[in-house]
N, CA, C and O atoms as CSV, one atom per row, in Angstrom:
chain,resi,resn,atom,element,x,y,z
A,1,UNK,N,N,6.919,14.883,10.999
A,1,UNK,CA,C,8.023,14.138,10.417
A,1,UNK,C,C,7.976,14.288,8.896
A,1,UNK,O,O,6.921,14.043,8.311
A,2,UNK,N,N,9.125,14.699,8.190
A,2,UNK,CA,C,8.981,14.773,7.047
A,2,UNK,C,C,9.496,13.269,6.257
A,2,UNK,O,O,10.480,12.605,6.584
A,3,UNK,N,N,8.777,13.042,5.425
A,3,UNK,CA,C,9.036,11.269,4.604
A,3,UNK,C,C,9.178,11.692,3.193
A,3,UNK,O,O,8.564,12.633,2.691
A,4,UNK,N,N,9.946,11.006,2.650
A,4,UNK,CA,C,10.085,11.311,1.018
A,4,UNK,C,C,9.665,10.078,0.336
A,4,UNK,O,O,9.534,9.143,1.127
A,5,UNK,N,N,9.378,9.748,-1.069
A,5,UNK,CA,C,8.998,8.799,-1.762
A,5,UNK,C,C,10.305,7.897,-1.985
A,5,UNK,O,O,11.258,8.457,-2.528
A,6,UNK,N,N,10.449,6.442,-1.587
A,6,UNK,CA,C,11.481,5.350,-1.350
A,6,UNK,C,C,11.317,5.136,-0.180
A,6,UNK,O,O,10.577,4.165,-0.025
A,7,UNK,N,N,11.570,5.469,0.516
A,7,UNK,CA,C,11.470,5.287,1.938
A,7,UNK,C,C,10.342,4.085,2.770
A,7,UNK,O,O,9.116,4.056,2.877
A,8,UNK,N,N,11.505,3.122,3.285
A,8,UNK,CA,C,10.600,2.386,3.640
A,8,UNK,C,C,9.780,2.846,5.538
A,8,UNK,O,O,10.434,3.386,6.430
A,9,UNK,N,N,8.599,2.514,5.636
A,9,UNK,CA,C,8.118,3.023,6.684
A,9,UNK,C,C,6.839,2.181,6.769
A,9,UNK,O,O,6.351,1.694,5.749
A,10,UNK,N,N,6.183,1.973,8.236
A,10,UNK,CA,C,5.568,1.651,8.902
A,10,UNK,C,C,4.034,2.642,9.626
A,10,UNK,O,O,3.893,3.141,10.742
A,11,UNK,N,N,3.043,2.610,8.361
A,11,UNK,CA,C,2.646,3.746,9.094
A,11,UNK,C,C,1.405,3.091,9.715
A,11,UNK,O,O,1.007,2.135,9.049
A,12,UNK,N,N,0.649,3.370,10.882
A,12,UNK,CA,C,-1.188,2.906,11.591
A,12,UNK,C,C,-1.743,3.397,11.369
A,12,UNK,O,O,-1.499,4.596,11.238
A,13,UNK,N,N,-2.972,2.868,11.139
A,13,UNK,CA,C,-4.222,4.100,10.637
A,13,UNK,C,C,-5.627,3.762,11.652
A,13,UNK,O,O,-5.609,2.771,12.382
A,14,UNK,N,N,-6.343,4.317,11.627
A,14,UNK,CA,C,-8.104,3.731,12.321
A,14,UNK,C,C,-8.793,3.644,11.386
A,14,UNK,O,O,-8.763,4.746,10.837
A,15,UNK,N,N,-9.705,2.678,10.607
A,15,UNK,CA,C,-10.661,2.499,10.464
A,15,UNK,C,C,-11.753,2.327,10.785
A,15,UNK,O,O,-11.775,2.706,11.956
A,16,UNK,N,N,-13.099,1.863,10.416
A,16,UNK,CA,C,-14.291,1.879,11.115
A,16,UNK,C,C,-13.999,0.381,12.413
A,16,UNK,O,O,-14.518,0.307,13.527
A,17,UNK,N,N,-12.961,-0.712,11.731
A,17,UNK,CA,C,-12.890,-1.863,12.380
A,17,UNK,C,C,-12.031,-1.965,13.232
A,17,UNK,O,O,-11.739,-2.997,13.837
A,18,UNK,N,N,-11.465,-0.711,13.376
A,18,UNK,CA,C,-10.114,-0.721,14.107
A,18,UNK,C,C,-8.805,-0.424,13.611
A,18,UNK,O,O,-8.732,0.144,12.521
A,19,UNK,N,N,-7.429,-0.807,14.431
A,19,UNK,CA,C,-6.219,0.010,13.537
A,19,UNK,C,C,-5.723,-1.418,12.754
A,19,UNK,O,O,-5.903,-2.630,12.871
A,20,UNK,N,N,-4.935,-0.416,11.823
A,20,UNK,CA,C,-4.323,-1.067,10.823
A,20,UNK,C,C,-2.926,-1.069,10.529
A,20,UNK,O,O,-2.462,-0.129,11.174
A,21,UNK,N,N,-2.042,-1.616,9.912
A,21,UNK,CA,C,-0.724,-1.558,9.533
A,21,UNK,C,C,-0.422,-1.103,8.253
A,21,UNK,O,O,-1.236,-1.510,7.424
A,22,UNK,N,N,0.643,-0.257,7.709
A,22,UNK,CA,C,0.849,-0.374,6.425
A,22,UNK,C,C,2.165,-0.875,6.641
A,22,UNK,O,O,2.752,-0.507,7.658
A,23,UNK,N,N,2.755,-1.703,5.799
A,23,UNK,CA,C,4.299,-1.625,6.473
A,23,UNK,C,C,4.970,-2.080,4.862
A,23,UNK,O,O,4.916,-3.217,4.391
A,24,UNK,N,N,5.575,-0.904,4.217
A,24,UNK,CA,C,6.277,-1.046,2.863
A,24,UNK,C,C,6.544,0.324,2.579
A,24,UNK,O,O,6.402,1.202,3.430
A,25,UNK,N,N,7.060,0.614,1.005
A,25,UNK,CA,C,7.514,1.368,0.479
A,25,UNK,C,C,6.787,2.720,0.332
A,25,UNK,O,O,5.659,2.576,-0.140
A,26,UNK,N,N,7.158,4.112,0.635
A,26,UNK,CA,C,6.345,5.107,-0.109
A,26,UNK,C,C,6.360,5.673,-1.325
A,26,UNK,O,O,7.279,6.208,-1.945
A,27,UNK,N,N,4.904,5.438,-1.670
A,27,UNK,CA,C,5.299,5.550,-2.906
A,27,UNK,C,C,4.707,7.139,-3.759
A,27,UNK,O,O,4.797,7.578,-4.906
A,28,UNK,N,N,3.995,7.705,-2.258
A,28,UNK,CA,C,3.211,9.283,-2.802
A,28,UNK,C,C,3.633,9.308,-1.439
A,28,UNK,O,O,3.897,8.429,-0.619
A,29,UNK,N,N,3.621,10.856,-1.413
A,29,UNK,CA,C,3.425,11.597,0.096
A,29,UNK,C,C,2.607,13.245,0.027
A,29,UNK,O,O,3.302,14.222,-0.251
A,30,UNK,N,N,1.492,13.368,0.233
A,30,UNK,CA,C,1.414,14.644,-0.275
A,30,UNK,C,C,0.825,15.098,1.809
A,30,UNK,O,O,1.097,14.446,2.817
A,31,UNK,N,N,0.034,16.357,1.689
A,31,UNK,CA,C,-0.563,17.146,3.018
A,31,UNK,C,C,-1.728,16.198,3.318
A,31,UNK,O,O,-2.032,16.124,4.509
A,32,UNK,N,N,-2.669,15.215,2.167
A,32,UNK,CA,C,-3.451,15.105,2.841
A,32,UNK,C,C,-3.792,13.249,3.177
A,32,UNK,O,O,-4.688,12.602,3.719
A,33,UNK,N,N,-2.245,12.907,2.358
A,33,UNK,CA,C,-2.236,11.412,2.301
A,33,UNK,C,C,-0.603,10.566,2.345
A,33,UNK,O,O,0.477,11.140,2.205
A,34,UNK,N,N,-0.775,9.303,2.543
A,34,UNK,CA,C,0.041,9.212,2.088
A,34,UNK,C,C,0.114,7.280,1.052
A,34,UNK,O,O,-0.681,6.397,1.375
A,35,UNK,N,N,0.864,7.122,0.251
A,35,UNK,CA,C,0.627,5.529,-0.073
A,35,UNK,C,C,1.842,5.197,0.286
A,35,UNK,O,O,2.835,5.905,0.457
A,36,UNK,N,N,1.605,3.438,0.445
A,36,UNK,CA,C,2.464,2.753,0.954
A,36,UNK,C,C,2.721,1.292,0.200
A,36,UNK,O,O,2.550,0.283,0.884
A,37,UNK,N,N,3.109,1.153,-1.129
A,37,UNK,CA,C,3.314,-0.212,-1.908
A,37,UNK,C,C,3.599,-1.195,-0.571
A,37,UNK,O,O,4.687,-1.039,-0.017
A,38,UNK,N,N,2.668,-2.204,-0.026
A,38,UNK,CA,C,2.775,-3.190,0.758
A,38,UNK,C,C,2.931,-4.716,-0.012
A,38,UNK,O,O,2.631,-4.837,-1.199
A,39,UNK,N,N,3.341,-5.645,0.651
A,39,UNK,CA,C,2.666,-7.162,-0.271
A,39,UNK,C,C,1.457,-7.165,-0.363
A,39,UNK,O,O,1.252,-8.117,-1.116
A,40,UNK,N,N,0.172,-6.591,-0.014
A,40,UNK,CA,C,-1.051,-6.523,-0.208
A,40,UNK,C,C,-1.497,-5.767,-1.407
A,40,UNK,O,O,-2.667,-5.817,-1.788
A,41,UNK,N,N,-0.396,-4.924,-2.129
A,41,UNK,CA,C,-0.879,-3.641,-2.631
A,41,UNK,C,C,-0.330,-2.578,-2.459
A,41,UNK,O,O,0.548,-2.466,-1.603
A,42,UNK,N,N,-0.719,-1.557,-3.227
A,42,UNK,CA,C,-0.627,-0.138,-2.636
A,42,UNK,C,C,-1.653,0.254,-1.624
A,42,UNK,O,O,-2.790,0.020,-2.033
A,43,UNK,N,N,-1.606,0.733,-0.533
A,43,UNK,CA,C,-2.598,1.372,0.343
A,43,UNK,C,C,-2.831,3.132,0.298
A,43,UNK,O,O,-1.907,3.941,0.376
A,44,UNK,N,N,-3.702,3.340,0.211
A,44,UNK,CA,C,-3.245,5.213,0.206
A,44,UNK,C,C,-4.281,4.915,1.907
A,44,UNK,O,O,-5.171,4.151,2.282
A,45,UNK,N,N,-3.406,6.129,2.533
A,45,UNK,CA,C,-3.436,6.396,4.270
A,45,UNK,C,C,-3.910,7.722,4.031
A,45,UNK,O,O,-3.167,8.548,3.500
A,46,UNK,N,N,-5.648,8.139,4.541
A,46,UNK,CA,C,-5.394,9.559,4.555
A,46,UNK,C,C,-5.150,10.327,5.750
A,46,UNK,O,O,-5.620,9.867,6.791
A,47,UNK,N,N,-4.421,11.550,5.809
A,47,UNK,CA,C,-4.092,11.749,6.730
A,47,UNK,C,C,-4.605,11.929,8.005
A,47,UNK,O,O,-3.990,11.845,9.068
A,48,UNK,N,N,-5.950,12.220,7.794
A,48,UNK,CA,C,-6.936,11.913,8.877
A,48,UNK,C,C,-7.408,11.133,9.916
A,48,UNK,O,O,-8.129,11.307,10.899
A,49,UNK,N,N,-6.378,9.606,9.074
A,49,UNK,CA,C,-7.410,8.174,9.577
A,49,UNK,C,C,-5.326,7.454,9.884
A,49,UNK,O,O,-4.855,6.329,9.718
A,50,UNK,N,N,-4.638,8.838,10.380
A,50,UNK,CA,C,-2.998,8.257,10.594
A,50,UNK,C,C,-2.965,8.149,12.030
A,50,UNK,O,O,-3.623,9.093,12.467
A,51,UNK,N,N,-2.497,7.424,13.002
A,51,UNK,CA,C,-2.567,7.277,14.415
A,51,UNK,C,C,-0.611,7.333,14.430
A,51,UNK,O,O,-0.366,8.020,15.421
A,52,UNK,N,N,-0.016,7.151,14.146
A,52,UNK,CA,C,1.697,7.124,13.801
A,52,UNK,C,C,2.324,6.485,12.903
A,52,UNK,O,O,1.906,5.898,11.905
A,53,UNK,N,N,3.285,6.618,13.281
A,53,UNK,CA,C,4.115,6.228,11.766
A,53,UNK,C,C,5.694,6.367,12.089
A,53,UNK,O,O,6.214,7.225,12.802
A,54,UNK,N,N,6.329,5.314,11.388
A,54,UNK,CA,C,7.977,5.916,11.501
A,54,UNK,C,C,8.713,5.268,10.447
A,54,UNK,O,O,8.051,4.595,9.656
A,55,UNK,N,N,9.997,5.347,10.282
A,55,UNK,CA,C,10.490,4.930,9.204
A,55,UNK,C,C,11.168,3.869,9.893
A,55,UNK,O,O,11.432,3.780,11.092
A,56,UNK,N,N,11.502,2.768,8.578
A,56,UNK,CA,C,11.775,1.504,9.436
A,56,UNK,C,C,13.237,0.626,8.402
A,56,UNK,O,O,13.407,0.830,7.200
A,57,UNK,N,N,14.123,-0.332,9.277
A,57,UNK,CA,C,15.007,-0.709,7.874
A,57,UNK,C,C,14.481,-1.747,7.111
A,57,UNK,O,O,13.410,-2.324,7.293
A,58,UNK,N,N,15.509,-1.988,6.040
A,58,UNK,CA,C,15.220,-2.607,5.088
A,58,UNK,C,C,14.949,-4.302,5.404
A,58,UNK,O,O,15.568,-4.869,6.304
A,59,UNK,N,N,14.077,-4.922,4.653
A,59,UNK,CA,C,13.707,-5.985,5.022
A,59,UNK,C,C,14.867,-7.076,5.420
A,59,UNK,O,O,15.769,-6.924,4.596
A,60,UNK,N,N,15.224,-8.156,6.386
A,60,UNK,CA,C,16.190,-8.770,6.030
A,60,UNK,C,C,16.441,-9.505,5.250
A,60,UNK,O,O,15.619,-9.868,4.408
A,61,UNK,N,N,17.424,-9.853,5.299
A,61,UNK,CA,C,17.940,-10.765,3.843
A,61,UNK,C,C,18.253,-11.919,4.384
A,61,UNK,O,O,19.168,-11.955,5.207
A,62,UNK,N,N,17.579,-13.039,4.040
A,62,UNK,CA,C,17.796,-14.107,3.968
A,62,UNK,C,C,18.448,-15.379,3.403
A,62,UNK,O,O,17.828,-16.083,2.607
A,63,UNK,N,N,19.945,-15.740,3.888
A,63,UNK,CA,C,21.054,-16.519,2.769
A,63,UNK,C,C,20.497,-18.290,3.263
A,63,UNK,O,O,20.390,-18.884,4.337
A,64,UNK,N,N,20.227,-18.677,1.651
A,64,UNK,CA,C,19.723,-20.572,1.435
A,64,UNK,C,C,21.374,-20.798,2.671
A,64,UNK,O,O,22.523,-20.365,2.757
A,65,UNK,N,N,20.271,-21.930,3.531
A,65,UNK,CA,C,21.134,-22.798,4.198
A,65,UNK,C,C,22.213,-23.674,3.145
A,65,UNK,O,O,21.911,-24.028,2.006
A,66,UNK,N,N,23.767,-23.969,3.940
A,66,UNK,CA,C,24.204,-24.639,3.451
A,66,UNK,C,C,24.472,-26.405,3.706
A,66,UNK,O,O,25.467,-26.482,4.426
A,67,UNK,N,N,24.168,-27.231,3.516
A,67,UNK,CA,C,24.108,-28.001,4.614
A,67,UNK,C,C,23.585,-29.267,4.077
A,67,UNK,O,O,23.398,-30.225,4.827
């Protein structure tokens, strides 16, 4: 799958503890990684430690009750 930098996406990874989520903005994409600006941070994913991934929409938007 090819991903470009903006793009929001959802990618899993394995670590030693198990899988993980990235779920935000890209903000690098190169062959052997990729980062993902999350609310946690930036994460860099290397490509090694990727289990899937897809692109996902934009967060929803939430309008103040009127009431």
């Amino acid at each position: 799958m090819k991903w470009n930098e903006g793009e929001r996406v959802v990618v899993r990874y394995r670590l030693d503890d198990g899988l993980h989520d990235a779920l935000g903005t890209l903000t690098d994409v190169a062959v052997d990684h990729v980062s993902v600006d999350t609310r946690r941070g930036i994460i860099r994913v290397e490509a090694s430690t990727m289990v899937t991934g897809k692109r996902v929409p934009p967060p929803p938007q939430y309008l103040p009750s009127q009431g």
